[in-house]
C-alpha positions in Angstrom: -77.6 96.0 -79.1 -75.5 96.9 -76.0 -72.8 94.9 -75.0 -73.0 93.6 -71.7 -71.9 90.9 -69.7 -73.5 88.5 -67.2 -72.6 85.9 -64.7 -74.2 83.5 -62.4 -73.4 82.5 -58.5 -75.0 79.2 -57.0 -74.7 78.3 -53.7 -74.9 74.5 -52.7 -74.8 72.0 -49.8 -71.7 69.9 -48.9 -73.0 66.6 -48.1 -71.3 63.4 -47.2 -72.1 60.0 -49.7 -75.0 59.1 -46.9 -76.7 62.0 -47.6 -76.0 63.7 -44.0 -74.4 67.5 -43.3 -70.7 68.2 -44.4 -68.6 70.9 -42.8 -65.6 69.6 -44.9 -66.2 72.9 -47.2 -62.4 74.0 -46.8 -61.0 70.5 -48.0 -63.5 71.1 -50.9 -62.5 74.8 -51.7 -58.7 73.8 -51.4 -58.7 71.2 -53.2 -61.2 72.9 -56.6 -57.9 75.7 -56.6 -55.2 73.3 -56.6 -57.5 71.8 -59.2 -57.6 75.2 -61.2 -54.5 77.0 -60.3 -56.5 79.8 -58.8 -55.2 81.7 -55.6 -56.8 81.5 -52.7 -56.4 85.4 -52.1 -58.0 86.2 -55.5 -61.2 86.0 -57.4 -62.4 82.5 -57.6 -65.3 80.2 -59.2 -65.2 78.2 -56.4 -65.6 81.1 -52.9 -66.9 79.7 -49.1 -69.7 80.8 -47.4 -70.1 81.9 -43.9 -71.0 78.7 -43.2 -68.6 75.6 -43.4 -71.7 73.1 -44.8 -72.3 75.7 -47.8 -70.8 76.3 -50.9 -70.5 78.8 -53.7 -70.1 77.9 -57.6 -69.6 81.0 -59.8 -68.7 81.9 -63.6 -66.6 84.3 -65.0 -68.1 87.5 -66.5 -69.2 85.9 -70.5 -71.7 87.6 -73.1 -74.2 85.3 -73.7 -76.2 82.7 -72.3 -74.6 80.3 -74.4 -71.2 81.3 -73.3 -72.8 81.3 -69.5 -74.1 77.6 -69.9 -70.5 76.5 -70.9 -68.8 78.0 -68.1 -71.0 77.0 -65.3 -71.4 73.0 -66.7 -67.9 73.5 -66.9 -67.4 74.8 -63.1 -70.5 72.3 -61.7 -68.2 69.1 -63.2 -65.4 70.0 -61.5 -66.8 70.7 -58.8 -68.6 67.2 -58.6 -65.5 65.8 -59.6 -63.5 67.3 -56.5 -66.1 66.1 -54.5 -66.2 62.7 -55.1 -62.6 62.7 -55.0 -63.1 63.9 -50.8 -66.4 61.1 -50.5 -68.6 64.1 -51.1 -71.7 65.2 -53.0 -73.2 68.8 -53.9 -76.9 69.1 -52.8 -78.5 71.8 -54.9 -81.8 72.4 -53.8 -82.2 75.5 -52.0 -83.1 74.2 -48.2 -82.3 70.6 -46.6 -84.8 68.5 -45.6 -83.9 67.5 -42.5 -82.5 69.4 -39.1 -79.6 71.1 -39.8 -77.5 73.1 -37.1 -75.2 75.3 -39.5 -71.4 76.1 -38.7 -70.2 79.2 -38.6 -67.0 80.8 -39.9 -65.4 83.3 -37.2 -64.8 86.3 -39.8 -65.4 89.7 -38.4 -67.9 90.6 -41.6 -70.1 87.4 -40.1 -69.6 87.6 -36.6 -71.4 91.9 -37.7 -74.4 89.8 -39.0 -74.9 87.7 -36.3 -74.4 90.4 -33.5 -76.9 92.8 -35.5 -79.4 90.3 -36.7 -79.3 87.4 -33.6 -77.6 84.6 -34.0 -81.1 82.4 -33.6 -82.7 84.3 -36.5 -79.4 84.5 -38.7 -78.9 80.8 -38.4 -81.4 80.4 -40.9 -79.5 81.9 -43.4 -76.8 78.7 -43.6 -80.1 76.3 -43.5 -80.9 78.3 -47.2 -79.4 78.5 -50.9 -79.7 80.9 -53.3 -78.8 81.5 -56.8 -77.3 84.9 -58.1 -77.8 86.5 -61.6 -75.7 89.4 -62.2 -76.3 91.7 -65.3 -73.7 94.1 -66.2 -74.4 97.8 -66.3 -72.3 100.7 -68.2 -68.6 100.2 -66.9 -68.3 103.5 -64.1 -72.2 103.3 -63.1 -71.8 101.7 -60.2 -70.0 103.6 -56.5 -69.8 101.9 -53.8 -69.4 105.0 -51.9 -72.3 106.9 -53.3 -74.5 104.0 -54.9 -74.2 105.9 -58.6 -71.5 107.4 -59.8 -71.6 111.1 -60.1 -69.7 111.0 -63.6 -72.3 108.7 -65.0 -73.9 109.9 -68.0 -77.4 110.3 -68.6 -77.6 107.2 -70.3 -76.3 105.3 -68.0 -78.4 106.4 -65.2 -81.2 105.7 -67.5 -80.5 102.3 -68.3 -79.3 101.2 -64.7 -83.0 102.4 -63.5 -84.8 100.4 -66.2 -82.8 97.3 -65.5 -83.1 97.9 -61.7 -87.1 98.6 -62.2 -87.3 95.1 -64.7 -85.2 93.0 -62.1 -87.8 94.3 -59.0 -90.8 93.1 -61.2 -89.1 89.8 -62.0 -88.8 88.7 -58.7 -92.2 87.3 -58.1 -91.9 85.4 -60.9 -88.8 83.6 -59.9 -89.7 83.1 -56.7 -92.6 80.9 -58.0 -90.5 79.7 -61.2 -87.4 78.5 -59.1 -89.7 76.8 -55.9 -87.1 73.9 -55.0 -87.8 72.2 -52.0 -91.2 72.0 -49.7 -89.3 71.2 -46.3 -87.9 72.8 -43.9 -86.5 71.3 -41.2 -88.4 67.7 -41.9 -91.8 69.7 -42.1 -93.9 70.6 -45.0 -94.9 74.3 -45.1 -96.6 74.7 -48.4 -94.8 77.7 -48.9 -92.0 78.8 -51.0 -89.6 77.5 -48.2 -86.1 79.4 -48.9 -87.9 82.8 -50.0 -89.7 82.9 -46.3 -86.9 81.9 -43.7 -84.4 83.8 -45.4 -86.5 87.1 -46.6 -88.9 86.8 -44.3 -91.5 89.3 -43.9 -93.5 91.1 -40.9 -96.1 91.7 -43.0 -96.9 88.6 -44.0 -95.7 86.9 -40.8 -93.0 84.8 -42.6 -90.2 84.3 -39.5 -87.2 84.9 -41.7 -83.7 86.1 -41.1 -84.4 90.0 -42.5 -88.1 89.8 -41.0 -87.6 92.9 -38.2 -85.0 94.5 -41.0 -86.7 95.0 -44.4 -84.6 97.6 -45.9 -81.6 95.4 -46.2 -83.1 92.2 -46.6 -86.9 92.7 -48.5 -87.4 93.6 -51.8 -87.5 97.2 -51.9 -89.6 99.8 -54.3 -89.1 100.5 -57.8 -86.6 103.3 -58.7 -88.4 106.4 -60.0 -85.1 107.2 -61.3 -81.4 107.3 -60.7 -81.2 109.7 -58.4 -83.9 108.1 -56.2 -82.1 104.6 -56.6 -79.0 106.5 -54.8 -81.4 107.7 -51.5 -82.2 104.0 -51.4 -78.6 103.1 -51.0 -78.4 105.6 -48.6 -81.4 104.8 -46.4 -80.5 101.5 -46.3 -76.7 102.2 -45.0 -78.4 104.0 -42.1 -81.3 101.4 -41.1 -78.5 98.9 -40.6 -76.0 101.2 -38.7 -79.1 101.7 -36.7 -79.9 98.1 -36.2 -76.0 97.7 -34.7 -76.5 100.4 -32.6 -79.4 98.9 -30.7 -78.0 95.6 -31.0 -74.7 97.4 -29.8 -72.9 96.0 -32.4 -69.4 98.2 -32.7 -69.8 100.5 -35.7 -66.1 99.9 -36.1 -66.4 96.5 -36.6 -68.6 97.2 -39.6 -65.9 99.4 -41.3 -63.1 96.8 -40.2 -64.7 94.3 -42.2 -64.8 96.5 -45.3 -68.5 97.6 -44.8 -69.1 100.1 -47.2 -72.2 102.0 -49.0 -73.7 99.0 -51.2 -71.9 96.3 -48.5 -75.2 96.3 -45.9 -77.3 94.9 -48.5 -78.9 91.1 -49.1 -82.3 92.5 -51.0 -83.6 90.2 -53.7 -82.3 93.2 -56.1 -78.6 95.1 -55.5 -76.5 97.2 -56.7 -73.1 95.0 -56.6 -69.7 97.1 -56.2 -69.1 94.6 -59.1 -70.7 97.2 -61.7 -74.1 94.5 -62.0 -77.3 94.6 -60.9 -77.9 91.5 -58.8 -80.8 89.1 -58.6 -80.8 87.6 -55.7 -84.5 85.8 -55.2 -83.9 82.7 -56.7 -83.4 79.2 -55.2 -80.6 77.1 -55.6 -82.0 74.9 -58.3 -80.9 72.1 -60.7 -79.3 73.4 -64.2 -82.6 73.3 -66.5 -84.1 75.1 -63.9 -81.2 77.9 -63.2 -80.7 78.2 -67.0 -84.6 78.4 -67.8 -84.8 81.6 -65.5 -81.5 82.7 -66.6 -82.6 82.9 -70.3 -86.2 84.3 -69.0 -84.2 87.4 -67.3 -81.2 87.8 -70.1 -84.3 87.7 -72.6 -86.3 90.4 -71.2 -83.0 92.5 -69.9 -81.8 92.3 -73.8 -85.4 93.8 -75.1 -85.7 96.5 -72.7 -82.0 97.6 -73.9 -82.5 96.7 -77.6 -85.6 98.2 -78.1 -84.8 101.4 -75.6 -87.5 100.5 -73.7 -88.7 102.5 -70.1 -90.3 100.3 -67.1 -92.9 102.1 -66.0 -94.5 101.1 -62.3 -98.2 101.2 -63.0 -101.0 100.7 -60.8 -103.3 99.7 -63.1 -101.0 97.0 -64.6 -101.7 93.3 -63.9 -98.6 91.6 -65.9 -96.2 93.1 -68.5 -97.6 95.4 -71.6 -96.0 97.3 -74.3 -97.0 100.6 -75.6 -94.8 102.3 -77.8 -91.3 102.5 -76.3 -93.0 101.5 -72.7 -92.6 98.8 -70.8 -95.7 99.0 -68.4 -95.3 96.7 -65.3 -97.4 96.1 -61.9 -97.1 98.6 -59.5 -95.2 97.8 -56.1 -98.3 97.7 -53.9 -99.4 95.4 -56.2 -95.8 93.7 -57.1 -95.0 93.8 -53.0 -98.3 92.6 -51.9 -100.6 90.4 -53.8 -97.8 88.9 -56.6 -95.0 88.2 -53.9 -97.7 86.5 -51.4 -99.1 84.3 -54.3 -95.7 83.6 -55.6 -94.9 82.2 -51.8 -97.9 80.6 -51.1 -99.5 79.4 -54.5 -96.8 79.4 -56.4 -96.7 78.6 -60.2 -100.1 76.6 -59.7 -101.3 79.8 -58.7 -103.5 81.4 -61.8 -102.5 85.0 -60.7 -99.1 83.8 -61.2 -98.9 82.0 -64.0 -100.5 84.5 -65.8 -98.0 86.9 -64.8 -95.5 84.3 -66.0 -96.8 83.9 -69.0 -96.9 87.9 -69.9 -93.2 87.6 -68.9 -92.4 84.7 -71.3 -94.0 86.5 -74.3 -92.2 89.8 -73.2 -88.9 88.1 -73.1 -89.1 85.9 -76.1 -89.5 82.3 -76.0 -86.7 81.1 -79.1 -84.6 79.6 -76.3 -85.7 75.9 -76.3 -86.0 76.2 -72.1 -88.6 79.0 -72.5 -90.2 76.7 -75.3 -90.7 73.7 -73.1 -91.8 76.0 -70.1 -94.5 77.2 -72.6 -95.8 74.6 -73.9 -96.0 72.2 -70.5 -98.1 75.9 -69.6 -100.4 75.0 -72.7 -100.7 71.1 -72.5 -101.3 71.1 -68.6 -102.6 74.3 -67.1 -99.3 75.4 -65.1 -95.4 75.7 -65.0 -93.6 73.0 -64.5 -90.9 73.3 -60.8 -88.8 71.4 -59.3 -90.6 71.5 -55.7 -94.1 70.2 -57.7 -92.4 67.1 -58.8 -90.9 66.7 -55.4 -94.5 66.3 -54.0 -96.0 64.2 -56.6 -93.6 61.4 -54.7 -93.3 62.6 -51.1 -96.5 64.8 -49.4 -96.2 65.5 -45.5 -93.9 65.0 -42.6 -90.1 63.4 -43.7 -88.5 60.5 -41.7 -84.9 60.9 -41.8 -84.6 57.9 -43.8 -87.1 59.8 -46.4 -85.2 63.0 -46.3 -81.2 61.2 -46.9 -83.2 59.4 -49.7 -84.4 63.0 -50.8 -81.2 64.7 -50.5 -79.0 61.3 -52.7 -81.9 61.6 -55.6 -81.1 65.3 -55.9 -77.8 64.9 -55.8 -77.8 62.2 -59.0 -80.1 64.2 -60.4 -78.0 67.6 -60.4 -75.2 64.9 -61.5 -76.7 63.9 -64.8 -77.9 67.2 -65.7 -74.7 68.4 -65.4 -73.3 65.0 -67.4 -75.7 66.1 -70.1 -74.5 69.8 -70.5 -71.2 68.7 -70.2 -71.6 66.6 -73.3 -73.5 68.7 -75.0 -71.2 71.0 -75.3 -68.1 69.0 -76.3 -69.9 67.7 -79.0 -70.7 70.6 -80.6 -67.3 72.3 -80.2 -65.5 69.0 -81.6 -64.1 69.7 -85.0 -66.6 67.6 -87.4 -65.1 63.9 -89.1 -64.6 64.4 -92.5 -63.1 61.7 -93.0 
């Protein structure tokens, strides 16, 4: 099997101990380095956001998902830890429940955003977190200047357009696997909360931050091969130095702030300058969850490269089948329209969906005991288990503030023990046995 590396990014709230907004992010981040040792100029598992009530958590580059647990329950308790230590919690559910009125950072790169986007539609983009699942292509694929590098070999174009084509039909999936939170703003919306105000869609009339710009912010078409993967790049570059010229937004403002090819680009799927392909669609979730999906996409990423497997866009496909050395998967009108909207409004309750799901799981393998339990609550109760679902089986319709600080502690001790629990977990098995 290929050797190739993987790594995980997860965004979460600052909040103080009653539950309400922090801006205190640059205490935090200062105080996680002097923590670590890590410069501040430099590379770093603990990175701001453009907002100062967000944070990022990330791990190093690690081969399995073994190796990828360890490092991020080893990041998360820290992390808790430094926050305590400032009368601080981490929130990690992908949108807060309550009216939030995000600050901004004063970089250039942001200060480009806003300008081009609108600063009333990008301020939805602080009220939302994500989680980020990078998988590594062959070292030298990936130009940031021309999207694929013109040295790459043939099989490296290959496999970077398979796992590009598998990442774009994931994405439905964990939209609807990773559903965190059902409020927005104190209301209930019944939708898949962080996918619509921070994807957003004309289409579907979803009033999110990349609504009126798709090409940088949607999920875009499969790749019918490398080559076509590069004009994608390309288009892209030039919708979004189109949408700062009308927004007359100083093209040189763009370069400045080290805008480049692949920089123009918050799709659910990316190229990353980084030499991954980056999955972007998922909320900010607590660890069983993140993990869960993790070992859903490392499974199905590991087939398609062990068994030398081509996705293939179909239109006749309704959920993931093998023939031969084909991996046939819905086509994009199909992916795009009918699995994305049930994935957002359904969810996982949805049958369309968990069918899907379920073709998925069988694809990717279920020996991982995450995929197991996913499985078998499919069996024993009709539908995947998500965080969101549980959330309503104690609070259903408009939050007090009272409800939503309670909302926002419970996750927070929640994301707490979890992260107690794989912290343990994994010093007990790499303690040296008694023989005594």
């Amino acid at each position: 099997m290929l050797d190739r590396r993987t790594g995980l990014e997860q965004e979460f709230f600052l909040v103080e101990n009653s539950g309400r907004p922090s801006e205190r992010a640059d205490d935090f981040l200062e105080r996680c380095r002097e923590a670590t040792g890590e410069e501040s100029s430099g590379p770093s598992c603990f990175a701001p956001e453009f907002v100062l009530g967000l944070v990022e958590v990330n791990t190093p580059p690690v081969n399995t998902l073994y190796d990828l647990e360890r490092e991020y329950a080893q990041n998360l308790r820290l992390a808790l830890r430094t926050a305590r230590s400032l009368g601080l919690r981490l929130y990690p559910l992908g949108t807060y429940p309550l009216p939030l009125e995000p600050a901004l950072r004063a970089g250039l790169d942001y200060r480009v955003q806003v300008g081009t986007v609108g600063p009333e539609r990008f301020m939805d983009a602080g009220r939302c977190a994500g989680t980020h699942l990078h998988l590594e292509v062959q070292a030298g694929t990936v130009d940031e200047g021309a999207g694929i590098s013109a040295t790459a070999s043939a099989a490296a174009r290959e496999e970077v357009s398979n796992i590009y084509n598998l990442a774009t039909a994931l994405d439905p999936a964990l939209v609807a696997l990773t559903r965190s939170y059902p409020y927005f703003e104190g209301r209930k919306t019944g939708l898949a909360v962080r996918t619509v105000h921070y994807r957003g869609s004309a289409i579907f009339g979803w009033e999110g931050v990349y609504k009126d710009l798709p090409q940088v912010g949607a999920l875009l078409p499969y790749a019918e091969d490398a080559e076509h993967l590069i004009r994608q790049q390309f288009d892209r570059y030039k919708a979004w130095l189109s949408a700062m010229d009308q927004a007359s937004v100083q093209r040189r403002h763009f370069a400045e702030a080290g805008g480049d090819l692949l920089r123009p680009a918050w799709n659910p799927v990316r190229l990353n300058r980084q030499g991954t392909l980056e999955l972007r669609g998922m909320d900010s979730n607590y660890p069983e969850v993140t993990l869960a999906a993790a070992a859903m996409v490392l499974g199905a990423a590991d087939r398609i490269r062990r068994d030398g497997l081509e996705v293939l866009p179909d239109g006749g496909a309704r959920a993931f089948e093998v023939t031969g050395d084909v991996l046939r998967v819905p086509g994009f009108g199909r992916l795009g329209g009918e699995l994305l909207h049930a994935a957002v409004t359904g969810g996982a309750s949805d049958e369309t969906v968990a069918a899907y799901l379920d073709s998925i799981l069988e694809f990717a393998g279920v020996e991982d005991e995450r995929l197991a339990t996913l499985f078998h609550h499919r069996r024993t109760f009709g539908t995947y288990p998500t965080t969101e679902a549980a959330i309503l089986e104690d609070y259903d319709g408009h939050l007090s503030e009272d409800e939503g600080l309670r909302l926002v502690l419970e996750a927070c001790e929640e994301l707490e023990a979890q992260v107690s629990y794989l912290s343990r977990s994994h010093r007990h098995e790499e303690e040296p046995a008694d023989v005594s």
